[in-house]
N, C-alpha and C positions, 0 to 999 in steps of 0.2 A: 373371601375373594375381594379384593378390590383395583378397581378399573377408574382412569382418571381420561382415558383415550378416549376416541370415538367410535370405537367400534365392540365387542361384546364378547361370549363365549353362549355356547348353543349345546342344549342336552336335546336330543332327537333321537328317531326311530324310523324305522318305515323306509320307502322308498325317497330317499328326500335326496333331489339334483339341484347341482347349482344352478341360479341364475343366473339366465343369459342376460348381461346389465354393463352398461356403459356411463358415465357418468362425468363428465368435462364441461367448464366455462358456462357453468351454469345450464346445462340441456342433460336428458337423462331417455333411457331407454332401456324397461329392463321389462320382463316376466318370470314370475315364478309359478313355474308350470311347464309340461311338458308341450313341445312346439308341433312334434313331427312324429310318427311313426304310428303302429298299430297293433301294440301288445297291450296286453289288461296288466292292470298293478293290484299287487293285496298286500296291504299293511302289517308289520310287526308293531305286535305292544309295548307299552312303556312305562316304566317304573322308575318313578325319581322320590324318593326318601333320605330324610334328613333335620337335622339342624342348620336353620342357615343364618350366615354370616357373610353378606352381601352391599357391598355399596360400591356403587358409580357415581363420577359425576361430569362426564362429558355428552355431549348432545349425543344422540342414536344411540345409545350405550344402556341397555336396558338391561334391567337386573338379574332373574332367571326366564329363559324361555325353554320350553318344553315341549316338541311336536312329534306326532305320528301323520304322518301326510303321505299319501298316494298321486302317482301323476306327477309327481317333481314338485320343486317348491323348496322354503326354507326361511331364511333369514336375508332382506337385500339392506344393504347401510350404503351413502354415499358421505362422500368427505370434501369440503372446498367452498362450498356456496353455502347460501341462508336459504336457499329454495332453487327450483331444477324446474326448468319448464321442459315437457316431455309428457310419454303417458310411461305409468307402470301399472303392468297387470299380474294380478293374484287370482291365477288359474290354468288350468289346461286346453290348450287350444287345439291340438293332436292325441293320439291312443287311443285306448280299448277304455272299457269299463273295469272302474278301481272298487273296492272293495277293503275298508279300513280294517283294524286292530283297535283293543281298546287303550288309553293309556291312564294312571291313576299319577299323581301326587302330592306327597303328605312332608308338610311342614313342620315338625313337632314345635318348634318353638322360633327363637332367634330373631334375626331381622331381617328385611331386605331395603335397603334405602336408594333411589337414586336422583343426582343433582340437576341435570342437562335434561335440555327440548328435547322432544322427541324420545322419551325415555323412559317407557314404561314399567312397572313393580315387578310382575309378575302375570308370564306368558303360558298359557297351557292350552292347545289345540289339536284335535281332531278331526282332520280335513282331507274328503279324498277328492281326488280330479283334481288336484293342484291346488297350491295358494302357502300362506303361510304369515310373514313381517315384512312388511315394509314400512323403514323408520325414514328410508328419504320424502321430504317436503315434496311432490311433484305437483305439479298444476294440474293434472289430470290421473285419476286414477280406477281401476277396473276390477270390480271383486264377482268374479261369477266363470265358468268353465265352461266349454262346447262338450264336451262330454260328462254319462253320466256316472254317477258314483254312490256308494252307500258308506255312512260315518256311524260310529257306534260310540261307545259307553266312554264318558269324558267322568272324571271324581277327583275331586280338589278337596284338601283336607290342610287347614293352613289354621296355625297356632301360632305364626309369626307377626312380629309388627310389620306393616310393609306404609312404606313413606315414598312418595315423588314430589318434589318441589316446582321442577320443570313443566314449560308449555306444553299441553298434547300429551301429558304423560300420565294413564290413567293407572291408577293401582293394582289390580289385579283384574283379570280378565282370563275368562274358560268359555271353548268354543267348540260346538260339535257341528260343522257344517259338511254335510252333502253337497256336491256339485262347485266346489270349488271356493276359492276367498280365504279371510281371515282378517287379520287386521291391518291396516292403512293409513299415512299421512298425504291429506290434499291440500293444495293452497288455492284451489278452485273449482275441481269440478269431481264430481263422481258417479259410477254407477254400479249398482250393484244386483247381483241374481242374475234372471235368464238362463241360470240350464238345462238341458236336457229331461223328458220326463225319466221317474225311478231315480233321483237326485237325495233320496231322504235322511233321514236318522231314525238309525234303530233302536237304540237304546237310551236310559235317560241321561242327563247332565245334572251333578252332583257336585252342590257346593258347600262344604262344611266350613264354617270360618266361626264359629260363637266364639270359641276361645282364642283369635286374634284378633288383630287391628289394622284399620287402613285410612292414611291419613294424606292427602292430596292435597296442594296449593299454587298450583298454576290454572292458567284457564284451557276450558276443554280438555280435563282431565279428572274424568267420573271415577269415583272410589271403588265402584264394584259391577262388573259386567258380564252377565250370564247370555250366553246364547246359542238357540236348537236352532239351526237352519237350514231348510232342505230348499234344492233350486239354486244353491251359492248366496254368496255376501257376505255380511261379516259387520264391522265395525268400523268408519271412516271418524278422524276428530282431523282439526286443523285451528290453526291459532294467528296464522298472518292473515287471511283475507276469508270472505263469505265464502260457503262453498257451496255449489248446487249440487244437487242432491237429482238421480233418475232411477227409480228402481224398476227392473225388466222383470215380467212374471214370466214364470215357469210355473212347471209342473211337479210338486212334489209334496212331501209332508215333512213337519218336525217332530219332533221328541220332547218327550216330558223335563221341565226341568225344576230340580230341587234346589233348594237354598236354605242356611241357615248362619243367619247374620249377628256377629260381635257387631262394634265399634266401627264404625264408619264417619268422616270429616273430613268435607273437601271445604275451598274458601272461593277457588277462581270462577270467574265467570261461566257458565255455559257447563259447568261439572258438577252433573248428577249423584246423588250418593251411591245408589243401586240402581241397576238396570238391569231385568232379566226381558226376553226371548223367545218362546218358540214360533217359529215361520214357516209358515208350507208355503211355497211359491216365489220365494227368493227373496231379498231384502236385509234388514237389520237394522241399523241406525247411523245416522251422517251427524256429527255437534261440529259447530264452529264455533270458537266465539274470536273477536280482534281489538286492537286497543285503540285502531282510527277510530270508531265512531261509540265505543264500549258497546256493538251490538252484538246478540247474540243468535241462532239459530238453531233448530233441531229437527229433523225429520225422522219418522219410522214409518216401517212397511210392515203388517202386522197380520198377511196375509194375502196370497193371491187373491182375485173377485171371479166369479165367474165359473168355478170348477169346482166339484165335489171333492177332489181330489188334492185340494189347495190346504190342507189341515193344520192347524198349529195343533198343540198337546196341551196338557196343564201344567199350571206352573203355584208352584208348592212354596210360600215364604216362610220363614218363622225367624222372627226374632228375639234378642238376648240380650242383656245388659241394659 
Protein backbone atom coordinates (compact mmCIF):
# COMPACT_ATOMS: atom_id res chain seq x y z
CA UNK A 1 0.00 0.00 0.00
CA UNK A 2 1.08 3.38 -0.45
CA UNK A 3 -0.48 6.52 0.53
CA UNK A 4 1.05 10.07 -0.38
CA UNK A 5 -2.65 11.88 1.00
CA UNK A 6 -3.55 12.95 4.21
CA UNK A 7 -5.68 10.72 5.28
CA UNK A 8 -5.32 6.59 5.76
CA UNK A 9 -7.10 3.14 5.38
CA UNK A 10 -8.56 1.48 8.78
CA UNK A 11 -8.60 -2.58 9.39
CA UNK A 12 -11.17 -2.61 12.53
CA UNK A 13 -13.74 -4.63 14.16
CA UNK A 14 -16.26 -4.17 16.78
CA UNK A 15 -18.80 -1.81 17.11
CA UNK A 16 -16.90 1.28 15.70
CA UNK A 17 -19.16 4.71 14.65
CA UNK A 18 -18.12 7.48 13.08
CA UNK A 19 -17.14 10.57 14.49
CA UNK A 20 -19.20 13.23 15.08
CA UNK A 21 -16.19 15.78 13.97
CA UNK A 22 -16.14 19.11 12.22
CA UNK A 23 -13.14 20.74 11.38
CA UNK A 24 -12.76 24.50 9.44
CA UNK A 25 -10.58 27.67 9.54
CA UNK A 26 -8.60 26.29 12.06
CA UNK A 27 -11.37 25.34 15.14
CA UNK A 28 -12.38 21.62 15.36
CA UNK A 29 -14.97 19.64 17.39
CA UNK A 30 -15.11 16.15 17.29
CA UNK A 31 -15.64 12.70 19.63
CA UNK A 32 -15.14 9.45 19.10
CA UNK A 33 -17.48 7.78 21.15
CA UNK A 34 -20.97 7.21 21.52
CA UNK A 35 -22.96 10.67 22.65
CA UNK A 36 -26.48 9.58 23.42
CA UNK A 37 -28.61 6.77 23.98
CA UNK A 38 -28.73 3.55 26.44
CA UNK A 39 -27.93 0.26 24.91
CA UNK A 40 -24.76 -1.92 26.19
CA UNK A 41 -22.10 -2.75 23.34
CA UNK A 42 -20.00 -6.21 23.01
CA UNK A 43 -17.19 -6.31 20.77
CA UNK A 44 -16.04 -8.59 17.74
CA UNK A 45 -12.52 -9.81 17.47
CA UNK A 46 -9.94 -9.19 15.32
CA UNK A 47 -7.38 -10.77 13.08
CA UNK A 48 -5.00 -9.09 10.98
CA UNK A 49 -2.13 -11.30 9.37
CA UNK A 50 0.31 -10.80 7.02
CA UNK A 51 3.27 -9.50 5.09
CA UNK A 52 3.39 -5.92 4.98
CA UNK A 53 4.24 -3.51 2.57
CA UNK A 54 3.33 -0.08 3.76
CA UNK A 55 4.41 3.39 3.30
CA UNK A 56 2.99 6.92 3.62
CA UNK A 57 4.12 10.08 3.60
CA UNK A 58 1.63 12.77 4.14
CA UNK A 59 0.83 14.28 7.64
CA UNK A 60 -2.38 12.12 9.63
CA UNK A 61 -1.57 9.37 7.22
CA UNK A 62 -0.62 6.54 9.54
CA UNK A 63 0.52 3.21 8.35
CA UNK A 64 -1.49 0.28 9.64
CA UNK A 65 -4.26 0.72 12.47
CA UNK A 66 -6.09 -2.03 13.78
CA UNK A 67 -9.13 -1.53 16.36
CA UNK A 68 -11.78 -3.45 18.30
CA UNK A 69 -13.73 -0.73 20.15
CA UNK A 70 -16.98 -0.78 21.91
CA UNK A 71 -19.20 2.47 22.51
CA UNK A 72 -18.28 4.09 19.05
CA UNK A 73 -15.11 5.46 18.22
CA UNK A 74 -12.41 4.94 15.30
CA UNK A 75 -10.14 6.96 13.39
CA UNK A 76 -10.67 11.17 13.20
CA UNK A 77 -8.06 13.06 10.61
CA UNK A 78 -8.64 16.67 9.95
CA UNK A 79 -7.20 18.48 6.61
CA UNK A 80 -6.24 22.41 6.20
CA UNK A 81 -4.62 23.88 9.13
CA UNK A 82 -1.01 23.11 11.03
CA UNK A 83 -3.14 22.83 14.35
CA UNK A 84 -7.20 23.29 15.30
CA UNK A 85 -8.11 25.00 18.35
CA UNK A 86 -11.13 23.00 19.76
CA UNK A 87 -11.48 20.05 22.20
CA UNK A 88 -11.54 16.47 20.76
CA UNK A 89 -12.70 13.61 22.91
CA UNK A 90 -11.71 9.83 22.81
CA UNK A 91 -14.66 8.35 24.65
CA UNK A 92 -18.08 7.62 25.35
CA UNK A 93 -20.24 10.02 26.95
CA UNK A 94 -23.82 8.06 26.46
CA UNK A 95 -24.90 3.96 26.65
CA UNK A 96 -24.91 1.11 28.63
CA UNK A 97 -21.92 -0.96 29.60
CA UNK A 98 -19.58 -2.28 26.66
CA UNK A 99 -17.91 -5.33 27.00
CA UNK A 100 -14.87 -5.98 24.34
CA UNK A 101 -13.47 -8.93 22.12
CA UNK A 102 -10.07 -9.85 21.85
CA UNK A 103 -8.03 -8.65 18.81
CA UNK A 104 -4.41 -10.28 17.67
CA UNK A 105 -1.76 -9.17 14.99
CA UNK A 106 1.06 -10.68 13.31
CA UNK A 107 3.51 -9.18 11.11
CA UNK A 108 5.55 -11.96 9.63
CA UNK A 109 7.96 -9.76 8.01
CA UNK A 110 7.93 -6.66 5.50
CA UNK A 111 7.84 -2.98 6.37
CA UNK A 112 5.83 -0.45 7.34
CA UNK A 113 7.34 3.20 6.80
CA UNK A 114 5.65 6.51 7.20
CA UNK A 115 6.86 10.19 6.21
CA UNK A 116 4.35 13.06 7.50
CA UNK A 117 3.48 14.66 11.22
CA UNK A 118 1.21 13.12 13.00
CA UNK A 119 1.82 9.69 11.59
CA UNK A 120 2.20 6.79 13.37
CA UNK A 121 3.88 3.06 12.47
CA UNK A 122 1.66 0.86 13.64
CA UNK A 123 -1.93 1.07 15.49
CA UNK A 124 -3.44 -1.86 17.55
CA UNK A 125 -6.22 -1.08 20.13
CA UNK A 126 -8.51 -2.59 22.34
CA UNK A 127 -10.78 -0.16 23.79
CA UNK A 128 -14.40 -0.34 25.06
CA UNK A 129 -16.68 2.68 26.01
CA UNK A 130 -15.42 4.56 23.21
CA UNK A 131 -12.17 6.15 21.87
CA UNK A 132 -9.77 5.13 19.25
CA UNK A 133 -7.10 7.81 16.72
CA UNK A 134 -7.08 10.98 16.72
CA UNK A 135 -4.25 12.35 14.29
CA UNK A 136 -5.79 16.11 14.45
CA UNK A 137 -3.39 18.67 16.21
CA UNK A 138 -6.22 20.09 18.75
CA UNK A 139 -5.45 22.40 21.53
CA UNK A 140 -7.42 20.47 23.82
CA UNK A 141 -7.92 16.93 24.07
CA UNK A 142 -9.89 14.11 26.32
CA UNK A 143 -8.93 10.47 26.77
CA UNK A 144 -11.42 8.92 29.34
CA UNK A 145 -15.45 7.82 28.99
CA UNK A 146 -18.63 8.39 31.41
CA UNK A 147 -19.43 4.93 31.09
CA UNK A 148 -18.00 1.80 32.23
CA UNK A 149 -16.46 -0.92 30.21
CA UNK A 150 -14.34 -4.13 30.35
CA UNK A 151 -11.15 -4.61 27.46
CA UNK A 152 -9.58 -7.92 27.07
CA UNK A 153 -6.66 -9.69 25.34
CA UNK A 154 -4.66 -7.23 23.00
CA UNK A 155 -1.18 -9.77 21.03
CA UNK A 156 1.07 -7.98 18.62
CA UNK A 157 3.57 -10.24 16.93
CA UNK A 158 5.56 -7.95 14.44
CA UNK A 159 8.57 -9.23 12.34
CA UNK A 160 8.51 -6.10 10.33
CA UNK A 161 10.70 -3.08 10.09
CA UNK A 162 8.62 -0.28 11.08
CA UNK A 163 10.12 3.48 10.48
CA UNK A 164 8.35 7.04 11.09
CA UNK A 165 10.30 10.00 10.20
CA UNK A 166 7.46 12.52 11.22
CA UNK A 167 6.74 14.85 14.29
CA UNK A 168 4.41 12.99 16.99
CA UNK A 169 4.82 9.83 15.03
CA UNK A 170 5.55 7.06 17.40
CA UNK A 171 6.27 3.57 15.86
CA UNK A 172 4.33 1.00 17.08
CA UNK A 173 1.90 1.29 19.79
CA UNK A 174 -0.64 -1.68 21.36
CA UNK A 175 -3.34 -0.69 23.85
CA UNK A 176 -5.84 -2.38 26.06
CA UNK A 177 -7.85 0.16 27.79
CA UNK A 178 -11.08 -0.13 29.84
CA UNK A 179 -13.20 2.93 30.02
CA UNK A 180 -12.51 4.56 27.09
CA UNK A 181 -9.24 6.60 25.20
CA UNK A 182 -6.44 5.60 23.09
CA UNK A 183 -4.28 7.53 21.24
CA UNK A 184 -4.05 11.49 20.76
CA UNK A 185 -2.43 14.70 19.23
CA UNK A 186 -2.58 17.94 21.67
CA UNK A 187 -0.87 21.28 20.94
CA UNK A 188 -1.84 22.26 24.62
CA UNK A 189 -3.72 20.61 26.90
CA UNK A 190 -4.87 17.28 28.00
CA UNK A 191 -6.62 14.99 30.20
CA UNK A 192 -6.86 11.65 30.68
CA UNK A 193 -8.94 8.70 32.69
CA UNK A 194 -11.92 9.29 35.13
CA UNK A 195 -14.14 6.59 34.33
CA UNK A 196 -16.64 4.95 35.89
CA UNK A 197 -15.78 2.15 38.59
CA UNK A 198 -15.56 -1.85 36.84
CA UNK A 199 -13.52 0.13 33.80
CA UNK A 200 -10.71 -2.70 33.83
CA UNK A 201 -8.66 -5.18 31.54
CA UNK A 202 -9.11 -8.65 31.77
CA UNK A 203 -6.66 -10.17 30.10
CA UNK A 204 -2.94 -9.67 29.23
CA UNK A 205 -1.27 -7.35 26.65
CA UNK A 206 1.29 -9.20 24.43
CA UNK A 207 4.13 -7.80 22.61
CA UNK A 208 6.29 -9.88 20.45
CA UNK A 209 8.60 -7.84 18.43
CA UNK A 210 12.45 -9.76 19.02
CA UNK A 211 12.56 -10.54 15.45
CA UNK A 212 11.66 -6.88 14.04
CA UNK A 213 12.52 -3.34 14.15
CA UNK A 214 11.53 0.05 14.94
CA UNK A 215 13.31 3.10 14.09
CA UNK A 216 11.76 6.72 14.78
CA UNK A 217 13.27 10.22 14.06
CA UNK A 218 11.08 13.10 14.80
CA UNK A 219 10.45 14.55 18.22
CA UNK A 220 7.81 13.06 20.47
CA UNK A 221 7.78 10.02 18.80
CA UNK A 222 8.70 6.86 21.25
CA UNK A 223 9.71 3.72 19.35
CA UNK A 224 7.58 1.38 21.27
CA UNK A 225 4.35 1.69 23.42
CA UNK A 226 2.67 -0.81 25.52
CA UNK A 227 -0.28 -0.11 27.63
CA UNK A 228 -2.96 -1.90 30.23
CA UNK A 229 -5.34 0.78 31.21
CA UNK A 230 -8.32 0.54 33.25
CA UNK A 231 -10.47 3.91 34.22
CA UNK A 232 -9.63 5.41 30.36
CA UNK A 233 -6.57 7.25 28.81
CA UNK A 234 -4.27 6.23 26.53
CA UNK A 235 -1.27 8.03 25.09
CA UNK A 236 -1.15 12.05 24.34
CA UNK A 237 2.47 13.10 22.30
CA UNK A 238 2.52 16.77 20.73
CA UNK A 239 5.43 18.47 18.97
CA UNK A 240 4.17 22.36 18.47
CA UNK A 241 3.73 23.63 22.01
CA UNK A 242 4.00 22.33 25.90
CA UNK A 243 1.27 20.33 26.70
CA UNK A 244 -0.30 20.06 30.19
CA UNK A 245 -0.91 17.11 31.31
CA UNK A 246 -4.36 16.36 34.11
CA UNK A 247 -4.89 12.94 34.96
CA UNK A 248 -8.67 12.15 36.57
CA UNK A 249 -8.80 9.01 38.87
CA UNK A 250 -11.07 6.44 38.63
CA UNK A 251 -11.81 3.39 39.72
CA UNK A 252 -10.46 0.38 38.09
CA UNK A 253 -7.66 -2.07 37.48
CA UNK A 254 -5.23 -3.06 34.58
CA UNK A 255 -3.77 -5.97 33.14
CA UNK A 256 -0.56 -7.64 32.85
CA UNK A 257 1.48 -6.73 30.21
CA UNK A 258 4.30 -8.76 28.15
CA UNK A 259 6.84 -7.61 26.04
CA UNK A 260 9.64 -8.89 24.01
CA UNK A 261 11.92 -6.46 22.27
CA UNK A 262 14.28 -6.67 18.88
CA UNK A 263 15.83 -3.38 17.75
CA UNK A 264 14.54 -0.17 18.91
CA UNK A 265 16.02 3.75 17.62
CA UNK A 266 14.59 6.78 17.99
CA UNK A 267 16.83 10.22 17.52
CA UNK A 268 14.15 13.21 18.29
CA UNK A 269 13.74 14.93 21.26
CA UNK A 270 11.20 13.84 24.02
CA UNK A 271 11.06 10.00 22.23
CA UNK A 272 11.37 7.19 24.35
CA UNK A 273 12.49 3.96 23.01
CA UNK A 274 10.00 1.71 25.01
CA UNK A 275 7.28 2.41 27.13
CA UNK A 276 5.16 -0.15 28.74
CA UNK A 277 1.95 0.41 31.21
CA UNK A 278 -0.23 -1.04 33.40
CA UNK A 279 -2.80 1.55 35.11
CA UNK A 280 -5.68 1.02 37.61
CA UNK A 281 -7.25 4.16 37.92
CA UNK A 282 -6.93 5.96 34.68
CA UNK A 283 -4.08 7.69 33.10
CA UNK A 284 -1.07 6.74 30.75
CA UNK A 285 1.38 9.13 29.50
CA UNK A 286 1.37 12.98 28.01
CA UNK A 287 5.48 13.61 25.86
CA UNK A 288 5.75 16.86 24.21
CA UNK A 289 8.60 18.08 23.05
CA UNK A 290 9.05 21.76 20.67
CA UNK A 291 11.66 23.40 18.72
CA UNK A 292 10.87 27.13 20.35
CA UNK A 293 12.76 26.58 23.20
CA UNK A 294 14.26 22.60 22.47
CA UNK A 295 12.24 21.72 25.76
CA UNK A 296 10.91 18.87 26.48
CA UNK A 297 8.23 17.26 28.83
CA UNK A 298 6.84 14.01 30.14
CA UNK A 299 4.17 12.91 32.43
CA UNK A 300 2.64 9.44 33.68
CA UNK A 301 0.00 8.43 35.95
CA UNK A 302 0.99 4.99 37.18
CA UNK A 303 -1.74 4.42 39.40
CA UNK A 304 -4.84 5.73 41.25
CA UNK A 305 -3.83 6.77 45.30
CA UNK A 306 -6.25 6.06 47.60
CA UNK A 307 -8.13 2.75 46.70
CA UNK A 308 -7.30 -0.79 47.07
CA UNK A 309 -9.01 -1.22 44.13
CA UNK A 310 -6.72 1.24 41.98
CA UNK A 311 -4.27 -1.90 40.73
CA UNK A 312 -1.81 -1.99 38.04
CA UNK A 313 -0.53 -5.72 36.99
CA UNK A 314 2.96 -6.90 36.01
CA UNK A 315 4.81 -6.10 33.50
CA UNK A 316 7.26 -8.71 31.88
CA UNK A 317 10.36 -7.17 29.53
CA UNK A 318 12.77 -9.30 27.86
CA UNK A 319 14.95 -8.35 25.47
CA UNK A 320 17.09 -9.34 22.16
CA UNK A 321 19.61 -8.31 19.89
Amino acid sequence: VMRDGQHLAILGGGFIGLSAASASSGTVSAQLGEANGAGNGEGWGVTVSGTATIATSGSEAAGLVAQTITGGGGVATAYGAASYSGTVRLGATGGGANFNSNISVTLSGGSVATGGSYAPGVVVQNVSSGGGVSLIPASNVILGAATDSTAEQTTVNSSAAISTSGAASPGLIAQSIGGGGGFAISTGSATLGGAPSGSNVDQTLSLYASNGSVNTTGAASPGMVAQSIGAGGGLVVGALNPVTATFSHGTAYGGPVTAQLGAIATSGAGSVGFLAQSVGGGGGAVISAYNNSGATSFGANVGGSGDGADNGATINVTTYN
